[in-house]
matplotlib code that plots the C-alpha trace (Angstrom):
import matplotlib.pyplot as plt

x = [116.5, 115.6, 112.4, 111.5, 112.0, 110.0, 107.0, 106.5, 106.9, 103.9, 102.3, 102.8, 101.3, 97.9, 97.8, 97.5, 94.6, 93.3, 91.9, 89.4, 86.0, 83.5, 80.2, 77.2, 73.3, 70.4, 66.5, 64.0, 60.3, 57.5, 53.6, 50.4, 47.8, 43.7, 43.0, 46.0, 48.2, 46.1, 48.1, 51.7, 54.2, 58.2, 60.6, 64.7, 67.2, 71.0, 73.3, 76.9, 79.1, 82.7, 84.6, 88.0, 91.1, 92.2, 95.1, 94.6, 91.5, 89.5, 87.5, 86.2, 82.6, 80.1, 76.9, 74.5, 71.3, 70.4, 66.6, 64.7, 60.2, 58.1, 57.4, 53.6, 53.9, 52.8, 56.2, 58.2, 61.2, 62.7, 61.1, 62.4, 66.2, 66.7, 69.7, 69.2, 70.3, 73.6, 75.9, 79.6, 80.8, 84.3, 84.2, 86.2, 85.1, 83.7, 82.5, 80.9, 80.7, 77.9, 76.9, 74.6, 70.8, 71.5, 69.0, 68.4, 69.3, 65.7, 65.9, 68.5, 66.1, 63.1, 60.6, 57.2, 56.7, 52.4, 53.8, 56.0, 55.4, 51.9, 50.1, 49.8, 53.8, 56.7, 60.3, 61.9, 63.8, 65.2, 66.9, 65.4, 62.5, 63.1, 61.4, 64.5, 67.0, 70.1, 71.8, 72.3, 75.1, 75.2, 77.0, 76.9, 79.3, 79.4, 81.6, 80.8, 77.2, 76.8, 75.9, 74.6, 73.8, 74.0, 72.2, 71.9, 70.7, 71.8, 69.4, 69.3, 67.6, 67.1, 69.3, 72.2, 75.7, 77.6, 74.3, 74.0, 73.1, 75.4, 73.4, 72.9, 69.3, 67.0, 69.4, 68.7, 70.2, 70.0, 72.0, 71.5, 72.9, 72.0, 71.8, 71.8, 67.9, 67.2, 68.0, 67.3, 67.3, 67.3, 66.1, 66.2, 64.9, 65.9, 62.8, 59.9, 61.5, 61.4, 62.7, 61.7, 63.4, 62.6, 63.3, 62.8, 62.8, 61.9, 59.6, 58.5, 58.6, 57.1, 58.8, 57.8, 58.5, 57.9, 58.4, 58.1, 58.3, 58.3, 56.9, 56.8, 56.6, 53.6, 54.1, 53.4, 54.0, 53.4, 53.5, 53.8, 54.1, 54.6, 54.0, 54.6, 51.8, 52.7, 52.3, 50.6, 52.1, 50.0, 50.5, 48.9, 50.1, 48.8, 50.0, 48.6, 50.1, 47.9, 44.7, 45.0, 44.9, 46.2, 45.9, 46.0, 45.6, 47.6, 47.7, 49.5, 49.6, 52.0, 52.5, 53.7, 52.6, 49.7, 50.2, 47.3, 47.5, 45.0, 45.0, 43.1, 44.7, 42.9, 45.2, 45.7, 42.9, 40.7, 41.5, 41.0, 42.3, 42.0, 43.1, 42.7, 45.1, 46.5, 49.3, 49.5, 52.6, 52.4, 56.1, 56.5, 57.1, 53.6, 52.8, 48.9, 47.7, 44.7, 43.1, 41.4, 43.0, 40.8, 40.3, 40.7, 43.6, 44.4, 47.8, 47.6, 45.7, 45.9, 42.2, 41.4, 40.7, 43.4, 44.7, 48.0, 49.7, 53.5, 55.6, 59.0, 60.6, 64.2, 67.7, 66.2, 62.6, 59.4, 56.2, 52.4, 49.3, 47.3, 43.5, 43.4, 40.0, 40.3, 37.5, 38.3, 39.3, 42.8, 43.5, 42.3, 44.8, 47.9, 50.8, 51.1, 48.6, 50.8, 50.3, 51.3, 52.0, 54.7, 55.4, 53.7, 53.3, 50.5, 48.5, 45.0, 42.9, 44.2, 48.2, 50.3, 53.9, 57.4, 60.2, 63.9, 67.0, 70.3]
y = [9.0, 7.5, 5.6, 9.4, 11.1, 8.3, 8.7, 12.5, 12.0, 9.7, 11.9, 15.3, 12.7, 11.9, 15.9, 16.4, 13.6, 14.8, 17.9, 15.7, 15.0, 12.5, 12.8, 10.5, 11.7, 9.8, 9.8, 7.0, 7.2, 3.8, 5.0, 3.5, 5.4, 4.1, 6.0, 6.8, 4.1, 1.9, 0.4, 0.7, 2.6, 3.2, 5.0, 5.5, 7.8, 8.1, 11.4, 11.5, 14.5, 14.7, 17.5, 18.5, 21.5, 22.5, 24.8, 28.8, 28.3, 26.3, 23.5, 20.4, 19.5, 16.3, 15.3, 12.1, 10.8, 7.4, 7.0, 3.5, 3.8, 1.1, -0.4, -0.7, -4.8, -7.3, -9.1, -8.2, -6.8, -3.9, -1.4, 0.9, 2.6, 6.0, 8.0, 11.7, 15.4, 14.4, 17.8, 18.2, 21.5, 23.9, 26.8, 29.6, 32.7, 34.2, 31.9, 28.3, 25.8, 23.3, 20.7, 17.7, 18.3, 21.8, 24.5, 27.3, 30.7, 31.7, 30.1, 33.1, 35.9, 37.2, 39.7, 39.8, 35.8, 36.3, 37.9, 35.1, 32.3, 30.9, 28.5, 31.1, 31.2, 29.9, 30.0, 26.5, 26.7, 23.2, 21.8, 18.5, 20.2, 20.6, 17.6, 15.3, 17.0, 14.7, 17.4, 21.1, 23.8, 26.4, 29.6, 31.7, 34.9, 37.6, 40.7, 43.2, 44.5, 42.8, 38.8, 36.7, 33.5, 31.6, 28.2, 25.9, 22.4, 19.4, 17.8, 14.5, 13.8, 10.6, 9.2, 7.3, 8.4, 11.0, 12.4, 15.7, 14.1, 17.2, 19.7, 22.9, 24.3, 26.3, 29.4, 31.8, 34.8, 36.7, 39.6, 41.6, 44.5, 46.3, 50.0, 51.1, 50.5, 49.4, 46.0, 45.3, 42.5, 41.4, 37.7, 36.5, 32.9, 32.1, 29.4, 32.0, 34.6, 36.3, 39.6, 40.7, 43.6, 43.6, 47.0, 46.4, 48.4, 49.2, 52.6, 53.2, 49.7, 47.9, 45.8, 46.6, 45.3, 46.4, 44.0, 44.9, 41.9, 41.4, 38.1, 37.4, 41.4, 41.7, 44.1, 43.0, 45.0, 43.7, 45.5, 43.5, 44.7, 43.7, 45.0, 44.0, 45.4, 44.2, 40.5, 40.2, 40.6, 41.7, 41.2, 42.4, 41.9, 43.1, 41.9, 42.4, 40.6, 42.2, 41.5, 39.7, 40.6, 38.8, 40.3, 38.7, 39.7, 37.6, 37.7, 36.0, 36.3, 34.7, 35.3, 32.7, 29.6, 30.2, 31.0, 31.7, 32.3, 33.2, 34.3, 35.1, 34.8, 35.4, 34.0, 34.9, 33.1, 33.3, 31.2, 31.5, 30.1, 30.8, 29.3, 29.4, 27.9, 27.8, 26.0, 26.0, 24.9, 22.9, 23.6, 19.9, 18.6, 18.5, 20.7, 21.0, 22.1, 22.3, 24.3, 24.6, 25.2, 25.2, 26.9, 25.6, 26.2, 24.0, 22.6, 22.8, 20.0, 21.1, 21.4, 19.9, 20.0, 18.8, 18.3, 17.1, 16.5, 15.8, 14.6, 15.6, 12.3, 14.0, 13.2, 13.7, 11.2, 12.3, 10.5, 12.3, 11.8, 13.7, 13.5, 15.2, 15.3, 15.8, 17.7, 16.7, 13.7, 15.1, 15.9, 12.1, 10.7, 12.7, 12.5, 15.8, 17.9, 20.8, 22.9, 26.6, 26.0, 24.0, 23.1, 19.5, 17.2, 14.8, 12.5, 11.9, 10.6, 9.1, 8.8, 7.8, 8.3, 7.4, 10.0, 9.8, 12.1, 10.8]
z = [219.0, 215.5, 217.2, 218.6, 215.2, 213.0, 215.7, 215.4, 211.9, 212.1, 213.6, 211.3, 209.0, 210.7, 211.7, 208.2, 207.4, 210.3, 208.5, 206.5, 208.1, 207.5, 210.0, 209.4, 210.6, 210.1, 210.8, 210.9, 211.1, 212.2, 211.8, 211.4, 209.5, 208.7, 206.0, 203.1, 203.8, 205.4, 207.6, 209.4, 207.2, 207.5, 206.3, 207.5, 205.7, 206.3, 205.6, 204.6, 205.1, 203.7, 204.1, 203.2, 203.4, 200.3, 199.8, 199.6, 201.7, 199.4, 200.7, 199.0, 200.5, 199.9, 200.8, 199.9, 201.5, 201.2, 201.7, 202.9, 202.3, 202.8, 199.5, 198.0, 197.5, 199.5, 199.9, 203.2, 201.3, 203.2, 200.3, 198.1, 198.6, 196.8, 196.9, 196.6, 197.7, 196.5, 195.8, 195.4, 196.6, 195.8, 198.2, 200.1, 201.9, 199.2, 196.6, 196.4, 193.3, 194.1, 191.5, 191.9, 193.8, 194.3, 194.3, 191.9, 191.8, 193.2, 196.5, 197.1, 195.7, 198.1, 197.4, 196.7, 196.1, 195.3, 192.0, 191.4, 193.1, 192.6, 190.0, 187.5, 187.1, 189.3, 189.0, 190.5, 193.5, 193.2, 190.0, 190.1, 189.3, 185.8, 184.1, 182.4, 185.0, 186.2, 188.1, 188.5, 188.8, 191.5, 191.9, 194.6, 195.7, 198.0, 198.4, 200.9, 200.1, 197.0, 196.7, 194.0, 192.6, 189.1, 188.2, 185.4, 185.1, 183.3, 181.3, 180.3, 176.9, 177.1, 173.7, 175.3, 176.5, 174.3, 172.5, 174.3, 178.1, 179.6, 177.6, 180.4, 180.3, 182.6, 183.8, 186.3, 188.3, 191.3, 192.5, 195.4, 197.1, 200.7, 200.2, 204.0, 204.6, 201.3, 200.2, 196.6, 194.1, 190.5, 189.7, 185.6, 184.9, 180.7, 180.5, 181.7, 180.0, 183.3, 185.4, 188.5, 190.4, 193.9, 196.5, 200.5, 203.4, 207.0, 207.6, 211.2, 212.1, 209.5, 206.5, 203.1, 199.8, 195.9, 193.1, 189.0, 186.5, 183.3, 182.0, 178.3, 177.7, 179.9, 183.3, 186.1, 190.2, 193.6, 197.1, 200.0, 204.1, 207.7, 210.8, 214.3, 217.1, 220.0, 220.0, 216.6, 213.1, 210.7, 206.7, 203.3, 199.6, 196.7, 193.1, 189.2, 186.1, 183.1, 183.9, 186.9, 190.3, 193.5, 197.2, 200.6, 204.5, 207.1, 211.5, 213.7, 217.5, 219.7, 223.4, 225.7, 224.8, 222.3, 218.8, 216.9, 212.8, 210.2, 206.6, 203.3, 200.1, 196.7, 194.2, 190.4, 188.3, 191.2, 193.7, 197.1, 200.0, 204.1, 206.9, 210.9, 212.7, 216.4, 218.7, 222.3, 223.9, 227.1, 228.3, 229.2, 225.9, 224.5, 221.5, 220.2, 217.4, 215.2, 212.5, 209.1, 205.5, 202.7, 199.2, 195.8, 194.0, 191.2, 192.9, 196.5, 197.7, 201.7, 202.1, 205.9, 209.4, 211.5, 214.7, 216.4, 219.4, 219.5, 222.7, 222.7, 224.2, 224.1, 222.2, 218.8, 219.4, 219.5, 219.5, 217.1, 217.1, 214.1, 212.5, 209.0, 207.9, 204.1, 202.2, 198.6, 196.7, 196.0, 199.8, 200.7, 198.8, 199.4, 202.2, 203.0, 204.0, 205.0, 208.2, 208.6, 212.0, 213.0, 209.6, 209.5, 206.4, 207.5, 205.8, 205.8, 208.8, 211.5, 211.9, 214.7, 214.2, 216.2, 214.9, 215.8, 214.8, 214.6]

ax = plt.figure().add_subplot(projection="3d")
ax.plot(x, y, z, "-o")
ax.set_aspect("equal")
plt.show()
């Protein structure tokens, strides 16, 4: 009897460990490319996941990735090993405590991004894009209709331990609320001295939103809408800060297996930028697509014709083969020429790449 009791007590006691979890995931990429790197290329990253029960249904989270890229020597060391999107997490059903490489409150806030989100002005979505940035703090809540966020980062100044390296900088706030068809939203960043207010709704079928900001005391609106015809969505904005003037058209089409996507944007400060892009599924694993992006904004540096073809070999493995044929110096020497359509990141010239998910 005393060997039976000592076992189940052995047992309530691994029931109770049992509630912590620990999953690992990882990815690894080999590729050869003739133009930006000029050769074979690799790159491997690892994800850690720790998860634990707390009591009053609280729950301790972690995650890290541990990142291996091939190194720019000569030597046949095994490159360079980063550790990033590192975040400690507090949470329960209604509110999470993040800290580490979180993102900011305006990754939870949508509206109308052209008024917002260009190279005239842009909130950042991630904390470690704050120049001198160690880490960041994240808040987020919700409680029946009503959710929100609250971000700071750390910043790091650079003058040894105890002389204000914890100092927090940078805040920003969303709340948002659903109204039965309206949803609205209020977004404050402290640097850029910015607030937009943002009102959405569906009319008839099509999705429309209306943004007002204020940015260093100047006014500035934006009206942006969507609507589905059939197979094809199509999309306009239209945005003014002072004295400048955004505006954009946008279709898509997708039926099947072919998607085809085009749009014209005419950003603040005059840039332009249009694309024509399309994707036809083969339904036996093969995935094609090709297009043109060009334009000449002062950031974006995705100005190319491309094509791709990607195999899915199953169980996370794939194999691509891409041609990005960069039309300006910038776009030559950069690793990710984005696509629109299936969200690629390619670099220029020729690339072929073997891809595996863990």
């Amino acid at each position: 009897m005393k060997k039976i009791l000592l076992s189940s007590a052995a047992i309530a006691l691994l029931a109770g460990a049992a509630s912590a979890e620990v999953t690992w995931s990882g990815d690894a990429e080999l590729g050869y490319n003739d133009d930006w790197n000029d050769g074979a290329y690799y790159d491997a990253g690892l994800t850690v996941n720790l998860s634990q029960e707390l009591n009053n249904g609280w729950t301790a989270s972690a995650s890290l990735d541990i990142d291996l890229e091939s190194d720019t020597d000569t030597t046949y060391s095994m490159g360079t090993v980063d550790s990033s999107d590192w975040v400690l997490t507090l949470s329960n059903d209604m509110f999470a405590l993040s800290f580490g490489d979180v993102d900011t409150a305006y990754a939870s806030f949508s509206g109308v991004s052209a008024l917002y989100d260009n190279d005239f002005f842009a909130p950042f979505d991630e904390a470690a894009d704050y120049a001198g940035t160690t880490a960041g703090i994240l808040v987020t809540g919700s409680f029946g209709m009503v959710s929100g966020a609250l971000s700071y980062v750390v910043v790091d100044d650079g003058a040894g331990e105890g002389t204000n390296d914890g100092d927090l900088d940078g805040a920003q706030l969303y709340l948002g609320a659903e109204f039965g068809m309206v949803d609205a939203g209020l977004f404050y960043d402290d640097v850029l001295e910015m607030t937009v207010v943002n009102l959405g709704t569906t009319l008839a079928g099509a999705e429309f939103n209306f943004s007002v900001m204020d940015y260093f005391n100047e006014t500035g609106y934006g009206i942006d809408v969507s609507y589905p015809v059939g197979p094809v969505t199509l999309g306009a904005y239209f945005a003014s800060v002072d004295s400048e003037e955004a505006y954009g058209v946008s279709a898509e089409y997708s039926d099947g297996p072919i998607t085809v996507a085009a749009y014209y944007n005419e950003e603040f400060l005059g840039e332009a930028e249009y694309a024509l892009e399309g994707a036809y599924d083969f339904g036996s694993g093969l995935v094609v697509t090709a297009g043109y992006i060009d334009g000449d904004s002062v950031s974006d540096n995705d100005y190319a014709s491309y094509v791709v073809a990607e195999y899915d070999l199953g169980g996370g493995a794939s194999f691509l083969a891409s041609y990005a044929d960069a039309n300006n110096a910038a776009a030559v020497t950069t690793d990710d020429i984005d696509t629109g359509l299936g969200g690629y990141e390619l670099k220029s010239g020729a690339t072929l790449a073997l891809s595996f998910s863990f």
